[in-house]
C-alpha positions as CSV (number, residue, x, y, z in Angstrom):
1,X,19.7,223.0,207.2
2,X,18.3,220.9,209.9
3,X,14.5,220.4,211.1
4,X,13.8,220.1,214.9
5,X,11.0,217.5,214.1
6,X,9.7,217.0,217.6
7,X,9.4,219.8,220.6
8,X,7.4,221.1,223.0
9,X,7.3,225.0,222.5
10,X,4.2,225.2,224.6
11,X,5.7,224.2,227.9
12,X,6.1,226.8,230.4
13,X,10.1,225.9,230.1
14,X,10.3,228.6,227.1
15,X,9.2,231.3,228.5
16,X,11.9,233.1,226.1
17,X,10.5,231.4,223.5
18,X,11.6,234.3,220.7
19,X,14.8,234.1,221.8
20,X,14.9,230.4,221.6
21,X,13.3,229.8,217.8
22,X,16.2,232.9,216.9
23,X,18.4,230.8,217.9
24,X,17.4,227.8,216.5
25,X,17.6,229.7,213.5
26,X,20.9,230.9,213.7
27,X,22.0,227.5,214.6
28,X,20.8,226.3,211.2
29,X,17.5,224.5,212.3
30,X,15.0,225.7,209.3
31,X,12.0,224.2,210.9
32,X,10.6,222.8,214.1
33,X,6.9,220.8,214.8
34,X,6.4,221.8,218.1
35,X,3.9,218.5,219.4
36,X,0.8,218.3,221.2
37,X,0.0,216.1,224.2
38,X,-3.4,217.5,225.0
39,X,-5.8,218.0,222.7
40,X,-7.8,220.2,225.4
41,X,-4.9,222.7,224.6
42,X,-4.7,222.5,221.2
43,X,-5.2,226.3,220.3
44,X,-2.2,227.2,222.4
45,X,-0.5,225.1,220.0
46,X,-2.1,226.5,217.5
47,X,-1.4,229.9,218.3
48,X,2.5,229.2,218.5
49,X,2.6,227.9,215.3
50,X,0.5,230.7,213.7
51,X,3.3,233.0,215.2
52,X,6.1,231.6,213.7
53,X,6.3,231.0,210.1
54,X,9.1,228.1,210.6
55,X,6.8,226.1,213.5
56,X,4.1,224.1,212.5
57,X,2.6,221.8,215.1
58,X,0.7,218.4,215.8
59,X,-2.1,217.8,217.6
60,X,-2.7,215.0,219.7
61,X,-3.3,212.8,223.1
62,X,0.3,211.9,224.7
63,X,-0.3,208.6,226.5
64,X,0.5,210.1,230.0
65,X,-2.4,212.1,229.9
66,X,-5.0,209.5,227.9
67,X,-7.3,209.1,231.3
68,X,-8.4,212.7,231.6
69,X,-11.9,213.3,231.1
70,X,-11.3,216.2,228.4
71,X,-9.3,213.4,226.2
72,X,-11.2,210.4,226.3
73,X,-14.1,213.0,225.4
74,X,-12.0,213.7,222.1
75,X,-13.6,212.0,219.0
76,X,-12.1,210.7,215.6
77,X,-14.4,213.6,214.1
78,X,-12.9,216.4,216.7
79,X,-9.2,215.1,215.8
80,X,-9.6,215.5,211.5
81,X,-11.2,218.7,211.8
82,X,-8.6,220.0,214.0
83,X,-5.9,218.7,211.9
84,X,-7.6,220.3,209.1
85,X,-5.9,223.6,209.9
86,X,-2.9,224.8,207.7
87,X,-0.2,224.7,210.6
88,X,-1.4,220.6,211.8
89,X,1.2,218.6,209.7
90,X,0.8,215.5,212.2
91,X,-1.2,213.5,214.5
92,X,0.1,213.1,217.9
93,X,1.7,212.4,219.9
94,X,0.5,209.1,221.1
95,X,1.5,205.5,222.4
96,X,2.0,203.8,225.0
97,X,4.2,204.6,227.9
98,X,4.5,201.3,231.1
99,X,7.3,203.0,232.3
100,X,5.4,205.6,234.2
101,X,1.8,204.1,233.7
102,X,0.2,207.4,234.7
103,X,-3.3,206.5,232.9
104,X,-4.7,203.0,232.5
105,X,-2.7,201.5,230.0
106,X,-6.5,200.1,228.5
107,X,-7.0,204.3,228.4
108,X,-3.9,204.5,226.3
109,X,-4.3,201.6,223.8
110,X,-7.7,203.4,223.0
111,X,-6.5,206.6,222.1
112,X,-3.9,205.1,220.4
113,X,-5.7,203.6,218.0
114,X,-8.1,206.4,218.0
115,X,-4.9,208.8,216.6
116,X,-3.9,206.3,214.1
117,X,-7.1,206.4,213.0
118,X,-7.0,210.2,212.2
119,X,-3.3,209.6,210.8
120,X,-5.1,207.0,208.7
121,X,-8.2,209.5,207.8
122,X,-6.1,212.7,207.6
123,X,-2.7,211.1,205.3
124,X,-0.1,213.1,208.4
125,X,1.8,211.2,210.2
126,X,1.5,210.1,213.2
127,X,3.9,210.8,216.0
128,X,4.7,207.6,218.2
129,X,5.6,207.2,221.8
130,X,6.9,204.0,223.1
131,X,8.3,203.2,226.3
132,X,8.8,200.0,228.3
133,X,5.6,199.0,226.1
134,X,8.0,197.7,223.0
135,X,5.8,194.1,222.2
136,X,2.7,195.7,223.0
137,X,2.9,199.1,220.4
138,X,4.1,196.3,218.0
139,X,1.5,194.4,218.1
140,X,-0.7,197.6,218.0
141,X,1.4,199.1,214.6
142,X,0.9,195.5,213.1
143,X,-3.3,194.9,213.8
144,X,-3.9,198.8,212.4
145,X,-1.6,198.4,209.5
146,X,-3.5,195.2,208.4
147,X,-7.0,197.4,209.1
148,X,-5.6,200.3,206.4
149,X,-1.9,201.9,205.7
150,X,-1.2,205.2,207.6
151,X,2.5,207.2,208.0
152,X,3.7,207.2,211.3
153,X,7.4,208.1,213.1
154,X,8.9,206.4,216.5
155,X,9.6,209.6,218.2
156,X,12.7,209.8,220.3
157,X,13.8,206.3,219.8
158,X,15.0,204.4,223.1
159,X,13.1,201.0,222.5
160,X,14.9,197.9,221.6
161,X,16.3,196.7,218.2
162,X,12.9,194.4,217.4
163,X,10.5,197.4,217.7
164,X,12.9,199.0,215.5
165,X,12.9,196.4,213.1
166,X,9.0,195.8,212.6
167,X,8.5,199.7,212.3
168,X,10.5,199.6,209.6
169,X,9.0,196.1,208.0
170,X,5.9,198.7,208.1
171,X,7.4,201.4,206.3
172,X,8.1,203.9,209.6
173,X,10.5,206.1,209.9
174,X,12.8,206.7,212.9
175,X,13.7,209.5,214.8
176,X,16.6,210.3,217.2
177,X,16.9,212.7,221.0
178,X,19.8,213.5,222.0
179,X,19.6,209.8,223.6
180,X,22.0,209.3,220.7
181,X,24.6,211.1,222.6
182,X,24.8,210.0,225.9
183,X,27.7,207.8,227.1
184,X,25.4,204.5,228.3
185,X,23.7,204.4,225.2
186,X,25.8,202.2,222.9
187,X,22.3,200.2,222.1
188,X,20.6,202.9,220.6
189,X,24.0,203.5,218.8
190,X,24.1,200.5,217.4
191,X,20.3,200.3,216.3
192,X,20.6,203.5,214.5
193,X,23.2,202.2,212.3
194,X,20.9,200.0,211.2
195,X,18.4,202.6,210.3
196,X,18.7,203.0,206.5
197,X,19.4,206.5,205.5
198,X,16.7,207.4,204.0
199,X,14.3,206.4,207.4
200,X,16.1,208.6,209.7
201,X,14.9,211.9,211.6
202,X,16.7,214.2,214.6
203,X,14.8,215.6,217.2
204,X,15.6,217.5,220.8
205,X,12.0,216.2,222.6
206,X,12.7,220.0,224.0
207,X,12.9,221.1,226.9
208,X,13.6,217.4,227.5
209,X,17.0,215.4,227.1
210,X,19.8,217.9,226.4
211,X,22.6,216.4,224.1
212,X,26.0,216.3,225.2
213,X,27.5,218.6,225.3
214,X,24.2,220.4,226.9
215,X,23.3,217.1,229.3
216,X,21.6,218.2,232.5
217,X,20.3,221.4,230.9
218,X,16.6,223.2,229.3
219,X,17.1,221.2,225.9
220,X,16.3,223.9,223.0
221,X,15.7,223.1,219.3
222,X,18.9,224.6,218.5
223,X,20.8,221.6,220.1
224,X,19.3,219.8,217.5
225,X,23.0,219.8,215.3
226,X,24.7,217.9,218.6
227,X,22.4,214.8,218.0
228,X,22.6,215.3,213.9
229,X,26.5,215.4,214.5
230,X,26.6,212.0,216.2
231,X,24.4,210.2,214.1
232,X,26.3,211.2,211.0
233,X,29.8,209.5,213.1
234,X,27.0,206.4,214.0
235,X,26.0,206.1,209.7
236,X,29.4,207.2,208.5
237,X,28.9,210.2,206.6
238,X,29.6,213.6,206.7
239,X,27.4,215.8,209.1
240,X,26.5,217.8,205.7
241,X,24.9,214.3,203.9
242,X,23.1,213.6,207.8
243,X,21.6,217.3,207.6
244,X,20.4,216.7,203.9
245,X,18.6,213.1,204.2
246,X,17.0,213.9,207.6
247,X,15.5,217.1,206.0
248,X,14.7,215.8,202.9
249,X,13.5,212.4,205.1
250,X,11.2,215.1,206.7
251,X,9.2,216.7,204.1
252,X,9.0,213.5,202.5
253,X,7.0,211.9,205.6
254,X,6.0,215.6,207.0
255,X,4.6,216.6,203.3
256,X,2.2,219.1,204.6
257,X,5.1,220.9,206.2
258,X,6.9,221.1,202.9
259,X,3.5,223.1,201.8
260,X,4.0,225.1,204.5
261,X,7.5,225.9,204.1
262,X,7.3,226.5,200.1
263,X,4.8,229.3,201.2
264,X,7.0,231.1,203.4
């Protein structure tokens, strides 16, 4: 078995989406989060993962859209009632994103914090962006650790090997896109073999980033064994010992999606 722990069901991409979570299921993917990025449309979110009893779902602020009026409207109070709902097994996603810099990044650092706030509040996890802001989320990670412990993930890893590092000093987990399997990226490569076992997670980012053999496509949660495959060649172990500690890595961080899934 392998969990999808990071997609975007919601997007207008999956139209098919039936078809799409069959065959993630047929593929071997036992369960996929399916992520927010605006908490304004949170119960269609909601409503996916009330549909399917092997989605669950975050809810969150991505940092793209952390200058809308309807976001910075969102409250610490309106973010831990909303994750109090059965199917919300993180916070997220948020971050920080200077590659694109579509809202002021001063808008993004504030919901940022705001979300690990909830993480902190809530005990989930929160789900991390981070691109082309590496020293900057850092320093974030480090100031709110020191405020009070909370779980978090670096979602679709792509930053460099010192981001990596101090999320790990702080006891986060890592998750890979089918970045792994793209031909330029010998980095990332090399920076997940440095990931200890038991700190990895897979992920598709769907419809988004398309492993090889899929590159250029709709990524789908089923393509999620392509990116599992190369990791276990990056570790050195079977793809069978890969599927294991990234589920069992999973529950352990997602634990309310281990409730969910024991009551299936």
């Amino acid at each position: 078995m392998l969990v999808d722990s990071h997609c975007h069901l919601d997007f207008p991409d999956f139209e098919d989406r039936d078809a799409l979570v069959a065959a993630a299921r047929a593929a071997g993917v036992g369960h996929m989060v399916t992520i927010s990025t605006r908490v304004a449309r949170f119960d269609a979110i909601r409503a996916i993962a009330e549909h399917y009893p092997d989605v669950t779902c975050s809810v969150g602020t991505h940092p793209h859209n952390a200058g809308e009026a309807e976001e910075q409207a969102v409250t610490l109070d309106d973010l831990v009632h909303l994750a109090g709902h059965p199917r919300v097994v993180a916070i997220g996603e948020a971050g920080l994103d200077y590659h694109y810099d579509t809202a002021p990044r001063e808008a993004q650092a504030a919901s940022f914090r705001l979300q690990i706030a909830a993480a902190r509040e809530t005990g989930l996890p929160l789900v991390i962006h981070a691109r082309a802001a590496d020293e900057d989320v850092a320093a974030i990670l480090r100031e709110e650790m020191a405020v009070g412990p909370f779980k978090a993930v670096l979602h679709c890893f792509s930053s460099g090997p010192e981001l990596a590092r101090i999320g790990l000093e702080l006891g986060l987990y890592v998750s890979f896109s089918g970045i792994l399997t793209f031909n330029r990226s010998e980095e990332v490569r090399a920076i997940a073999a440095t990931v200890p076992l038991d700190r990895l997670l897979v992920e598709t980012d769907a419809p988004y980033l398309a492993p090889v053999p899929h590159r250029g496509k709709r990524n789908e949660p089923a393509f999620v064994r392509h990116t599992a495959a190369v990791l276990a060649k990056v570790k050195g172990v079977s793809e069978a010992e890969i599927a294991a500690a990234t589920t069992a890595n999973f529950y352990r961080l997602f634990s309310k999606a281990g409730a969910v899934a024991a009551a299936r």
